[in-house]
N, C-alpha and C positions, 0 to 999 in steps of 0.2 A: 755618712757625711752628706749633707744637702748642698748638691751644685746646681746652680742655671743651666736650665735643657742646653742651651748653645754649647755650653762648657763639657758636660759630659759628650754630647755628640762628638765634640773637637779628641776627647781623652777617649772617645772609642778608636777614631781614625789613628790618632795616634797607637793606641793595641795594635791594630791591626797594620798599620806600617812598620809597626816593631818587629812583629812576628812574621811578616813578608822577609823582612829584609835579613832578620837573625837566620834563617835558612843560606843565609851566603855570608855573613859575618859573623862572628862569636859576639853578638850584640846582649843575650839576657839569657841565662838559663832557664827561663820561662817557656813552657811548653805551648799552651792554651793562654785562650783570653782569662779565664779567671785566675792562671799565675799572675799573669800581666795584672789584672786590677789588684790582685794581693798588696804587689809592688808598688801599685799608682796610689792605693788606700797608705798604706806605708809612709811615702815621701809626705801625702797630703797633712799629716802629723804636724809636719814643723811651721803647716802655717801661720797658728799662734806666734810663731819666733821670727819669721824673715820680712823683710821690705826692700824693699826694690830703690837702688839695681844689686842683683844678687851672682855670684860669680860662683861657677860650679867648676869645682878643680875633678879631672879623669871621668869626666862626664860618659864616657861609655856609650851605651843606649839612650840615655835621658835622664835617669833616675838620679838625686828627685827633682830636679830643676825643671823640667819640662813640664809636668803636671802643674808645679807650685806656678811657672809663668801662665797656667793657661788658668788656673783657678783662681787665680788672686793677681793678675797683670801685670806681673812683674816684670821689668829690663832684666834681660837676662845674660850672661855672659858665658858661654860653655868653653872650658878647656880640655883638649881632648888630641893625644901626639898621635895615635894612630890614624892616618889618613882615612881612611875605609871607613873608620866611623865618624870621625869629623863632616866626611861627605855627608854620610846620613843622618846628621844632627842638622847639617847645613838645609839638606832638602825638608827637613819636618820643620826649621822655623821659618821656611818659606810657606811650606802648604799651610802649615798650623796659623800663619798669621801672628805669629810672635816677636816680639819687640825684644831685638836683641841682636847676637852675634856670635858665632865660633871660631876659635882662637887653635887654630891645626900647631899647635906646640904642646911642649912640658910644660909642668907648673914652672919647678926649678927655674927656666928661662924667663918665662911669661909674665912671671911677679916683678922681674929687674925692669921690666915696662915700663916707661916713665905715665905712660897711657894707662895702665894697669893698677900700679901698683900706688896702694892707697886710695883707692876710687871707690871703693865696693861701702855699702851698709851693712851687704850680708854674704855669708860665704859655707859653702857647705862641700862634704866632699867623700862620696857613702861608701866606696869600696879603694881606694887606694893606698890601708894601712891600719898600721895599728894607733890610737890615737897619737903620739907624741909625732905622727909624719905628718897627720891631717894636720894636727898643728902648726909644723912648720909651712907648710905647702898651702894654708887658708890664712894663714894673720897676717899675712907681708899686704895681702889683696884689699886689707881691712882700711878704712878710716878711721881715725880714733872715735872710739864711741861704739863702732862696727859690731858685729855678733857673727863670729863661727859658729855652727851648730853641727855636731857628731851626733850622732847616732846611734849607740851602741846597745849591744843585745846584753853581754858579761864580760865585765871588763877582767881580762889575768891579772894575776900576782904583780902587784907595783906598778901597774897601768896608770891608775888617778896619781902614785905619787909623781909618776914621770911626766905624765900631761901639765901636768902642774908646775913642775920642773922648767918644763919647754914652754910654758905662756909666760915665765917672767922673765926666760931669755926674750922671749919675742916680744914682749910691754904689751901681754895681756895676763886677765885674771881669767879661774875657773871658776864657772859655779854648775851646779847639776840639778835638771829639772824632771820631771816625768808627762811626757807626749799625752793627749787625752787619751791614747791606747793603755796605756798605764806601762810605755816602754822607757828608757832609760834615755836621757839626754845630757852631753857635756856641754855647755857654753862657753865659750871659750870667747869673753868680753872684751877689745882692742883700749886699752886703757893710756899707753905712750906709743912712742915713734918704735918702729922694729928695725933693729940695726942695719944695714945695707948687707953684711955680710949675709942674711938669711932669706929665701932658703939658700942653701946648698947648692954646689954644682951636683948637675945632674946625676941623678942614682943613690947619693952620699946620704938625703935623708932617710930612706928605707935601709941601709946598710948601716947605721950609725946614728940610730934615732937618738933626738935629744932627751935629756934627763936620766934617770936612774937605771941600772938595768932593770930589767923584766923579762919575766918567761914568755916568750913568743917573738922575743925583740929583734934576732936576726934568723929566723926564718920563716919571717913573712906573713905568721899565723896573722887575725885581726880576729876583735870581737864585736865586728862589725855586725847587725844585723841580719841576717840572710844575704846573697849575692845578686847581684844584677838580673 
């Protein structure tokens, strides 16, 4: 993928503050800078699909929000409960020069926002679930019109039907695309208002995801992509 020298320099430093700081934080199971670009090639996928301002639910290390805001300038919004990485998101879109802001809570909380919630174009959210959680915890953040985009590697047994399930609770539709990598994508299109009830108090979406059951549904599994 072809970036502007400025952009790639800015996606090294970021490497390399990743990997400084994952030495004191469980920030990326990324060893080396070429896990890190694996990861940063990765996220850069969905650029076809996001626009700014884009709201990243369990933001983690970055991924993929941080990349997408430095290749395609997007506002960005990082959500991220663990303080410790919060800080460290905090200090990269200072140095990085990034147009945005980190939000040190839960989704769960952070979507009841009045500030939050319903503001986003786009919403994404790479490792905190199996789709029907991403679901709930990315379309409250949405505008109508808005676009979640998941991510997935292989979705389990009754996965699509239950995503599916859970976007028309939330007054969105799915549809499925495939990334220029030729990887899997769910869309998850904000098409009505999503009920105030959702998401969840905190914890309830991962413990009692919406729609149908599926194999992997309470214990955590995801067919998320690779990990942080």
């Amino acid at each position: 993928m072809k970036l502007a020298a400025e952009d790639r320099e800015r996606l090294e430093l970021y490497a390399v503050r990743l990997l400084e700081a994952s030495q004191r934080i469980n920030l990326t199971g990324a060893k080396g800078p070429e896990a890190v670009w694996s990861h940063i090639e990765d996220s850069l996928q969905l650029l076809p699909f996001v626009e700014s301002p884009l709201v990243d639910v369990g933001s983690g290390g970055g991924f993929p929000a941080i990349p997408l805001a430095i290749a395609a300038g997007l506002e960005v919004t990082l959500i991220e409960a663990t303080s410790k990485k919060a800080k460290f998101l905090q200090a990269i879109v200072r140095e990085l020069d990034i147009t945005g802001s980190v939000v040190a809570d839960r989704a769960e909380a952070a979507a009841h926002d009045p500030a939050l919630r319903g503001h986003f174009a786009a919403a994404t959210g790479r490792a905190v679930g199996a789709a029907p959680v991403v679901a709930e915890l990315t379309v409250p953040f949405l505008r109508t019109g808005g676009l979640a985009i998941l991510q997935r590697g292989q979705l389990v047994a009754g996965e699509r039907e239950a995503v599916e399930a859970a976007a028309l609770m939330l007054g969105a539709a799915v549809e499925e695309k495939m990334a220029p990598s030729g990887s899997r994508l769910l869309l998850l299109r904000k098409i009505g208002k999503t009920p105030q009830r959702f998401p969840r108090r905190t914890g309830i979406p991962s413990k009692r995801p919406l729609g149908a059951r599926f194999h992997g549904e309470h214990n955590g599994e995801t067919a998320n992509k690779g990990s942080r």
